[in-house]
C-alpha positions in Angstrom: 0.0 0.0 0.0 2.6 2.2 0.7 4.8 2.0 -2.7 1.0 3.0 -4.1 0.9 6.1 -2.3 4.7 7.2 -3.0 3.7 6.0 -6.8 0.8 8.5 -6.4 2.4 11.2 -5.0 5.3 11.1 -7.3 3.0 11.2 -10.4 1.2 14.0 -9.3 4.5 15.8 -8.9 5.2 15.1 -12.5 1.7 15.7 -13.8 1.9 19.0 -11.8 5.1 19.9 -13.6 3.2 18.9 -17.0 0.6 21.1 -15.8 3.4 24.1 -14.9 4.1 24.0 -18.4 0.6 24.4 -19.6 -0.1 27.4 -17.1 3.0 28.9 -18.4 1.4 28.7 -22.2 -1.4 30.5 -21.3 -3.8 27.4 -19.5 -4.3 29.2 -16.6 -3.2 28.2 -13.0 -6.2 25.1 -13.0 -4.2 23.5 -15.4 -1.5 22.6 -12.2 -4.6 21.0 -10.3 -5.7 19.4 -12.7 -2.2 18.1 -14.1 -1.7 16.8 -10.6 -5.1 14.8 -10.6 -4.3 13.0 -14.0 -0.6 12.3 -12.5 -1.7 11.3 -9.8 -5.3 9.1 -11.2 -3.0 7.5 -14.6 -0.2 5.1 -12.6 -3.0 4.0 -10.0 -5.6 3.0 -12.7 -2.5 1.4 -14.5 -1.0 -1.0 -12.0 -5.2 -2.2 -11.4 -6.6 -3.7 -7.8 -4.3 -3.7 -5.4 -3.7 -7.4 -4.4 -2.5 -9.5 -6.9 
């Protein structure tokens, strides 16, 4: 459960940085929210149930 959450965190780190760059072209500042919740939502709904 734990490498779940540090996968989590880490790709909303990266999808906020994705979304740094589309504030920066002119998104607006939701884009870093929202880049955060896809980097964060994408790797989870990758790896599946937890379990395995």
């Amino acid at each position: 459960m734990a490498k779940r959450i540090m996968i989590a965190v880490v790709g909303a780190g990266i999808g906020s940085l994705a979304g740094l760059l589309a504030s920066f072209l002119g998104a607006g500042n939701v884009a870093l929210i929202v880049g955060a919740a896809i980097g964060a939502a994408i790797p989870l709904l990758a790896l599946g149930p937890p379990g395995k």
